[in-house]
C-alpha positions in Angstrom: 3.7 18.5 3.9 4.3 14.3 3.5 2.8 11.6 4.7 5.0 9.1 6.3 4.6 5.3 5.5 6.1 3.5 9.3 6.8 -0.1 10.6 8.3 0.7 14.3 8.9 4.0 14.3 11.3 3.5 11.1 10.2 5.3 8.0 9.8 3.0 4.7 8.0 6.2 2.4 7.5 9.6 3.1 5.6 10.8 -0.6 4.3 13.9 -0.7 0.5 14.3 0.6 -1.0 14.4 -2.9 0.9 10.8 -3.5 0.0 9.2 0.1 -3.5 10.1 -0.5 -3.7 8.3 -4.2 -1.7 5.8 -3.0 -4.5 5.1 0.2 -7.9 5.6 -1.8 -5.9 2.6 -4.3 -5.4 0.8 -1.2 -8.9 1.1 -0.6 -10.2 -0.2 -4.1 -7.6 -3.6 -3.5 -8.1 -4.6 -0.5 -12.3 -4.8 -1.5 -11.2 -6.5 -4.5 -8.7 -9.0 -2.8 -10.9 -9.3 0.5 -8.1 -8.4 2.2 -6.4 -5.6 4.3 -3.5 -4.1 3.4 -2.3 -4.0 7.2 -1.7 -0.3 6.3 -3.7 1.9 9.3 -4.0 5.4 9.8 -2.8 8.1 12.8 -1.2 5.1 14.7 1.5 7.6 16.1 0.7 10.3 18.1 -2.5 10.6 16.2 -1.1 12.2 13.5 -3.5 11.6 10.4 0.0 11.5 8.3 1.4 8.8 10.0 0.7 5.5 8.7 1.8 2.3 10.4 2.2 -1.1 8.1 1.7 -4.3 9.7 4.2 -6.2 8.4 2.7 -9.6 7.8 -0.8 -8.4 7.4 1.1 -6.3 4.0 2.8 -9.0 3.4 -0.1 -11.2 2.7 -1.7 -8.0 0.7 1.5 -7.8 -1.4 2.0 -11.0 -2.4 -1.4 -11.6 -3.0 -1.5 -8.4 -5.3 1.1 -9.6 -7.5 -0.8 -13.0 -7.8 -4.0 -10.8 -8.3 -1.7 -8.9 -11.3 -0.4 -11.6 -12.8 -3.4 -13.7 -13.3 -5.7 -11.0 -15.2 -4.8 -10.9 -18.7 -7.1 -8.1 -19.7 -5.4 -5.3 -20.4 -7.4 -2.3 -19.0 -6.9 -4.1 -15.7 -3.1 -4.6 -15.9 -3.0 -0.7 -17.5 -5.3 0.9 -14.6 -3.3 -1.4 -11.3 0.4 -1.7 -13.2 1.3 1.8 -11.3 -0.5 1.0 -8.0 1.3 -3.0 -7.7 4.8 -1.2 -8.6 4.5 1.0 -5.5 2.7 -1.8 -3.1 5.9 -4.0 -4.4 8.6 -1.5 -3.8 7.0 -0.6 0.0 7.1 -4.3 0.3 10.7 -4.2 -0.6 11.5 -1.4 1.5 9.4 -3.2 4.7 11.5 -6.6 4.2 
């Protein structure tokens, strides 16, 4: 089974369900550390759990503010434990335009 990552209807990820989870409970710890959503909501298709719909500007915002997040911190258990997490958040970012 995958989870698949969607902006209308058009997949931008499809990881495997172990991956999508991660990748959601980090979403989770960011978007309380920003104050921000990611504009990434659950079962917005057919309410399927495994469909997840981004918001384009909504992640947009999260993204961008992420990477200023990232590059801000000099400590390096912060850049070491959220490097892996802002590489993925940048490349869906990519993929959503």
């Amino acid at each position: 089974m995958s989870m698949y990552f969607c902006i209308d209807g058009e997949t931008l990820w499809n990881p495997s369900n172990g991956a999508g989870r991660l990748f959601l409970r980090q979403v989770e710890v960011f978007e309380a550390e920003l104050d921000l959503p990611s504009g990434i909501g659950q079962g917005k298709y057919w309410g399927d759990p495994d469909t997840l719909e981004v918001v384009p500007a909504v992640y947009a915002d999260f993204a961008r503010s992420l990477v200023a997040w990232y590059c801000r911190t000099g400590h390096s258990v912060i850049l070491a434990l959220s490097e892996g997490f802002a590489a993925t958040a940048v490349a869906l970012a990519r993929r959503a335009g």
